[in-house]
C-alpha positions in Angstrom: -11.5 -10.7 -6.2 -8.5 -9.4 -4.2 -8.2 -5.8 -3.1 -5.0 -3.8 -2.6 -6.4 -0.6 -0.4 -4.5 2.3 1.1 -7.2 3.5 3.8 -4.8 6.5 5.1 -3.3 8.8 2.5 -0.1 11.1 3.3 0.8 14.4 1.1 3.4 12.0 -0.9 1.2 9.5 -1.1 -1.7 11.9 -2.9 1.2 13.4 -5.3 2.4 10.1 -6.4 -0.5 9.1 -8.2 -1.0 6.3 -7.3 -4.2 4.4 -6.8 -5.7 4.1 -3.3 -7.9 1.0 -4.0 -6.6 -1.9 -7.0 -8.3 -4.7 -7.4 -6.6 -8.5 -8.9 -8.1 -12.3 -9.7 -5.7 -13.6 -7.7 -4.2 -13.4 -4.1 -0.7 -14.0 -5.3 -1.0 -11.2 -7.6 -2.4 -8.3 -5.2 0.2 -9.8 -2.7 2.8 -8.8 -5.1 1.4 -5.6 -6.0 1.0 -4.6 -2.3 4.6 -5.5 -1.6 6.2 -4.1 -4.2 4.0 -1.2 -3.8 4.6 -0.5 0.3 8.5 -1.0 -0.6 8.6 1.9 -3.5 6.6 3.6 -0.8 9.0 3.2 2.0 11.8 4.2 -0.8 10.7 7.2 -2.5 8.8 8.9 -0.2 9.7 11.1 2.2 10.4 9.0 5.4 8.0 10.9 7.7 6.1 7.7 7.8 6.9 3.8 7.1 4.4 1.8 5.4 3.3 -1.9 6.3 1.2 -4.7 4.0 -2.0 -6.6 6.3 -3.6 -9.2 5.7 -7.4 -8.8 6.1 -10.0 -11.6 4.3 -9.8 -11.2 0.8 -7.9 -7.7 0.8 -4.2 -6.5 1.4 -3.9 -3.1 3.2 -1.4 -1.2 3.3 -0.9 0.8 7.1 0.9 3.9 7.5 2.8 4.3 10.6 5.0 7.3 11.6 8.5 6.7 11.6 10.5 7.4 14.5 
C-alpha cells in the first residue's frame, strides 16, 4: 500500500475538502494522485503557501512551504 498524506493543513486546504491521508495499490498511482493533487493545490489556492510532493518509503507527502 501507498499513502498520499498531507501532514500540515492550511485554511484552503481544510475548505477544499479534500482528503488529508489517500491510500493506492500502486506507487505509480498515489504518485499521480500526489502530483496532480499538489499542482491543483498550487493553482487554486490562495498563494500564501506553495505546496511540494516527498518521497518517504512507501508514502508521498505533500509539504507546505510559505511562499515568498
Amino acid at each position: 500500500m501507498f499513502n498520499v498524506t498531507v501532514p500540515q493543513q492550511c485554511g484552503c486546504f481544510r475548505r477544499s475538502g479534500k482528503d488529508a491521508l489517500s491510500t493506492f495499490e500502486s506507487k505509480d498511482e498515489a504518485l499521480v494522485h500526489a502530483t496532480q493533487m499538489a499542482r491543483v493545490m498550487n493553482d487554486e489556492f490562495c498563494d500564501k503557501h506553495v505546496f511540494n510532493v516527498v518521497e518517504h518509503q512507501n508514502d508521498f507527502v505533500i509539504l507546505m512551504n510559505a511562499n515568498r
